[in-house]
C-alpha positions in Angstrom: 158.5 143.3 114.4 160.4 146.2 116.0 162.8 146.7 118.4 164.5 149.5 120.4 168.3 150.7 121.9 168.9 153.5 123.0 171.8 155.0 123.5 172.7 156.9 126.7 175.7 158.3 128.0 177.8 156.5 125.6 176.4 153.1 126.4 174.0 150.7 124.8 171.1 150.5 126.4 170.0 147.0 126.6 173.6 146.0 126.2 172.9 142.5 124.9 170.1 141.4 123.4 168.7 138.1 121.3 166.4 138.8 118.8 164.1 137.1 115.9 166.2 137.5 112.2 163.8 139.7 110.2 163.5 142.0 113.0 163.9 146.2 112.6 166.4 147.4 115.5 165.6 151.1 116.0 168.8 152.8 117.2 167.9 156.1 119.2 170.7 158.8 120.4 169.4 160.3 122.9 172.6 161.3 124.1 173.1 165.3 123.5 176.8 164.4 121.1 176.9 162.7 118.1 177.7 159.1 117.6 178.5 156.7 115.0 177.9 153.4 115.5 179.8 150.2 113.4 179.2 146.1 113.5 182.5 144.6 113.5 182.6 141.6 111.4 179.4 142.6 109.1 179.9 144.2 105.8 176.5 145.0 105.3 175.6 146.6 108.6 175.7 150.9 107.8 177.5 153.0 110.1 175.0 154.7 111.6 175.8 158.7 111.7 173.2 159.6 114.1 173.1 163.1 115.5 171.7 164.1 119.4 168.2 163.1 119.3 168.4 161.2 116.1 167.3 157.9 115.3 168.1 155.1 112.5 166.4 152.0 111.3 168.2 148.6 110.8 166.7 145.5 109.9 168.7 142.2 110.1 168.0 139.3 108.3 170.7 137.3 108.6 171.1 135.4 111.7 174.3 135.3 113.9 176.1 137.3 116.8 176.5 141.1 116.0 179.2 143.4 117.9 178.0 147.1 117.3 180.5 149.4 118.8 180.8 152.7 119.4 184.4 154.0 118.3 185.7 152.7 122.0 183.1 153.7 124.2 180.4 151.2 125.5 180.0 147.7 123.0 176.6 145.8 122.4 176.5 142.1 121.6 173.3 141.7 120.0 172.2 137.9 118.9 169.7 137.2 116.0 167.8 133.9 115.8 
């Protein structure tokens, strides 16, 4: 099972989502800067270095509530199940 976010003028776009543990998030910038992205709270969740157009894969499997932020610009609260 996938699932997009996009990100767009420094903003998550859907900003808060629930999904299914076991579930790829596909993280697209398709923002023309570069952003890296980091989970506050979760070791094991990569900060994601992902150039204008880029895109990175991220599959969580452990459940709970995720903030991924965006070195102060726009937050997502993303909830796996």
């Amino acid at each position: 099972m996938e699932f997009e976010i996009f990100i767009k003028d420094n903003f998550f776009l859907p900003e808060n989502v629930d999904i299914k543990t076991n579930t790829a998030v596909i993280f697209r910038n398709t923002d023309d800067i570069k952003h890296t992205n980091r989970c506050k709270g979760h070791a094991y969740f990569p900060s994601l270095h992902l150039e204008a157009g880029a895109s990175a894969v991220f599959k969580f499997d452990k459940p709970g509530r995720y903030e991924i932020t965006e070195a102060g610009k726009g937050d997502m609260k993303v909830n796996y199940i």
